[in-house]
N, C-alpha and C positions, 0 to 999 in steps of 0.2 A: 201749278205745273206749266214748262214753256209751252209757246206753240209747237216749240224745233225738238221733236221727239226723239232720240236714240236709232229709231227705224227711217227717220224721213233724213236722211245722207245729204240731197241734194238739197232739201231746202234749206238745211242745217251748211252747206258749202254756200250757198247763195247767200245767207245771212253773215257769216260769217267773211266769206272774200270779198264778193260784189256788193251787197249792200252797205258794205262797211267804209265805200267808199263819201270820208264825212266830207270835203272840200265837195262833191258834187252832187250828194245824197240830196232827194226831196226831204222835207220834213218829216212828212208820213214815211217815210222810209227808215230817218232817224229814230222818228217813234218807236217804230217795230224794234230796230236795235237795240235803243232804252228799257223798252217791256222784257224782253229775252236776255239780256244783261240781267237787269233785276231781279228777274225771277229764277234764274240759273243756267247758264246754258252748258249744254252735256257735253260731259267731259270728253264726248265725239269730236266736241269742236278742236281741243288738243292737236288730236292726231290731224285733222283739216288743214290747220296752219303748219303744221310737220310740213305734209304733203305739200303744203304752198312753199315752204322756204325751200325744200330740196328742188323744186320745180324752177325756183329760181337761182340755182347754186349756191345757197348759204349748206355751206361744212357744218356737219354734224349738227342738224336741225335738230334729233333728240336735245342734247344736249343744252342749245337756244330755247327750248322751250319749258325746260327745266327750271330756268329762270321764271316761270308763270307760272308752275305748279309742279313740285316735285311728281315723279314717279307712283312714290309712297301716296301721294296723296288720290294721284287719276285712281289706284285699285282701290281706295277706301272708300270713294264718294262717286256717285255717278252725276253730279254737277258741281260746276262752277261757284267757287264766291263773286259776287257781285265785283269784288274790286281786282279777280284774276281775271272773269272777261271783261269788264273792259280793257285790261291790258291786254289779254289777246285782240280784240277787236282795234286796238288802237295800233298794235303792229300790222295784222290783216289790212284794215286800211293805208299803212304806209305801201304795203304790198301792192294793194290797188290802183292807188295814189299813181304809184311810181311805170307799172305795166299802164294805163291810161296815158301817159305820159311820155314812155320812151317808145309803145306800141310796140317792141317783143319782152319775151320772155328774156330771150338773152342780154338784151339793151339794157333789163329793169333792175336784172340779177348783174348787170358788172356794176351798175351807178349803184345797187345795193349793199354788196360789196368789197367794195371799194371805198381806200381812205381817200375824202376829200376835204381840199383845205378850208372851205367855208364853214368845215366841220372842226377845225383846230385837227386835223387829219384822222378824225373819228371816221369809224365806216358806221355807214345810213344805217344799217339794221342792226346792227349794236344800240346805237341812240334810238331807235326805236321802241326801246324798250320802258324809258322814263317819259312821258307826260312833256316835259319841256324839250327833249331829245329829238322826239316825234314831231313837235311844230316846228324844229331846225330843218329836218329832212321836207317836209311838206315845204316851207317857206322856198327853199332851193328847186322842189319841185313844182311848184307853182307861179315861179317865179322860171323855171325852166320851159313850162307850158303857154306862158304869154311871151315870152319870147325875149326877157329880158338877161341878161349877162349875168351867167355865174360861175 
């Protein structure tokens, strides 16, 4: 059983947005991500990252997240496979990533998005969603955070 119970909302929003952040996470922090991943995390977390892409103007966040685990599946099961959160958590993080980064909501949600060219004019939160996608948008943000041109 995870730690992040179905009843515990905010601890389950903290792991899920804030801790997720991997570029700045402590280890021990990574940990807890890894264990909660693993062991499932509740299909609450779904509706969390909803609530975070609409927060940051991504259109039709249902539908975005659909991509991570059908509908069909959130009423079947009351957790996660291992390989859906991490892909929640690996967009949640680009989320973080990008709000640390731009410092609003609004700033995080237009660079989100938004096509840009270092993306071959992909928007950030589209690519966010594949493994290799996710280290482009970080790259661009981290790379926007030290203050280097992009």
């Amino acid at each position: 059983m995870s730690e992040y119970e179905s009843k515990d909302i905010p601890a389950l929003r903290a792991l899920v947005v804030k801790e997720a952040r991997l570029g700045y996470a402590s280890p021990s922090r990574l940990e807890r991500v890894r264990r909660a991943v693993e062991q499932g995390l509740p299909v609450e977390a779904v509706r969390e990252l909803q609530v975070e892409l609409k927060r940051f103007g991504v259109r039709r966040p249902s539908t975005y997240v659909d991509a991570i685990v059908s509908r069909a599946t959130l009423q079947r099961r009351d957790r996660l496979r291992p390989a859906e959160g991490e892909q929640l958590v690996r967009v949640a993080s680009v989320l973080a990533l990008a709000e640390d980064v731009w410092g609003t909501d609004e700033d995080a949600g237009e660079f989100l998005t938004s096509p840009h060219p270092m993306l071959g004019g992909g928007v950030p939160i589209d690519l966010a969603l594949s493994e290799i996608g996710a280290r482009q948008v970080e790259h661009i943000l981290f790379a926007l955070d030290l203050g280097l041109p992009v």
